[in-house]
N, C-alpha and C positions, 0 to 999 in steps of 0.2 A: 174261670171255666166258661161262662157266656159271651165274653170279650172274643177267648181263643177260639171257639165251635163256633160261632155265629158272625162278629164283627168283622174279622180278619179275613174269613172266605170270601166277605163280600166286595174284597180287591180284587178277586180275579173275575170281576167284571169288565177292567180294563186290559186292551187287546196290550198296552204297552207291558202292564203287568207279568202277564201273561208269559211273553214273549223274555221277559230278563230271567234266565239260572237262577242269579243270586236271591233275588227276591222270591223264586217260585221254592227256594230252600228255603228261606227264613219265615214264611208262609207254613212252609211244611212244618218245619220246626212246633212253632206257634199251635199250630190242629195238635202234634202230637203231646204239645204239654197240656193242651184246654181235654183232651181224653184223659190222658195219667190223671187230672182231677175231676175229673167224671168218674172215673172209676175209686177212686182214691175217697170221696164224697160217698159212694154207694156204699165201698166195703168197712168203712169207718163208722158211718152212721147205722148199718146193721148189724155190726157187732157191737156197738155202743149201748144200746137199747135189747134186753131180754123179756122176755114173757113176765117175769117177777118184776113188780118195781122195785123192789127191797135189790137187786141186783144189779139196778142202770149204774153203767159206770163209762168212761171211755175206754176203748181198746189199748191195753198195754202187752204185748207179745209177752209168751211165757219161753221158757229154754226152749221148750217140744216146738213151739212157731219157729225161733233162731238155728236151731239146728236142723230142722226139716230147710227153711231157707238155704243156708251154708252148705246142707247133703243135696241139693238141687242143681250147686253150682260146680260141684265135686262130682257131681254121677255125668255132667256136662262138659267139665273138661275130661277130664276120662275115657267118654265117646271121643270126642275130636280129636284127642292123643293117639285112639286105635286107629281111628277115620285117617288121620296123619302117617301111622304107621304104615297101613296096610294098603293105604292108596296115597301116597304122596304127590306134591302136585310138582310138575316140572313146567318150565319156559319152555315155550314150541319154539322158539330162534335156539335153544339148547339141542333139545332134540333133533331141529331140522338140520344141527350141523353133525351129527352122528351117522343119520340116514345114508345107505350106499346110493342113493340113486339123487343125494344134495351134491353131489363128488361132480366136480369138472370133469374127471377123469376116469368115472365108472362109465364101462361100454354094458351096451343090454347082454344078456343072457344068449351065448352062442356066437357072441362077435369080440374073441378078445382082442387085443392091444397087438395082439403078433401077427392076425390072423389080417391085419388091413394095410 
């Protein structure tokens, strides 16, 4: 976690750094795993430790954690299904070949094909 948050930022000190894609993703990468263990270190260590000492124990998820989890990722595809449905997404080079005014051959409004 102090590797990833702190050691690894301090590449993007150099302008070469900086400047290369590849590494300003593996960079990125890196921040986001040293967070998931920052938080993972938070939410683990205070659920671990209760007000009772008769009670310390590590966190072990019960079904209600597991299925609230799994109902999370089910109420989640479900949206994106209706989001899918009801607004689908299209290619503009699809569309743009549809469009009457994409047409070699469409004249404007008032000037047909016979009329020139």
């Amino acid at each position: 976690m102090f590797s990833c948050n702190v050691f690894v930022p301090q590449l993007l000190w150099s302008r070469k750094i900086r400047r290369s894609v590849p590494l300003m993703f593996i960079i990125a990468i890196l921040v986001n795993v040293g967070m998931w263990f920052e938080r993972f270190v938070i939410t683990v260590t205070s659920l671990a430790r209760d007000f009772l000492p008769a009670a310390w124990d590590y966190y072990s998820p019960t079904i209600w954690d597991i299925l609230t989890f799994v109902g999370s990722f089910g109420l989640f595809f479900t949206l994106f299904l209706l989001f899918l449905r009801f607004l689908p997404m299209f290619a503009i080079a699809e569309i743009k070949g549809v469009m009457p005014h994409a047409s070699t051959h469409h004249a404007p409004p008032g000037e047909g094909a016979a009329d020139g």
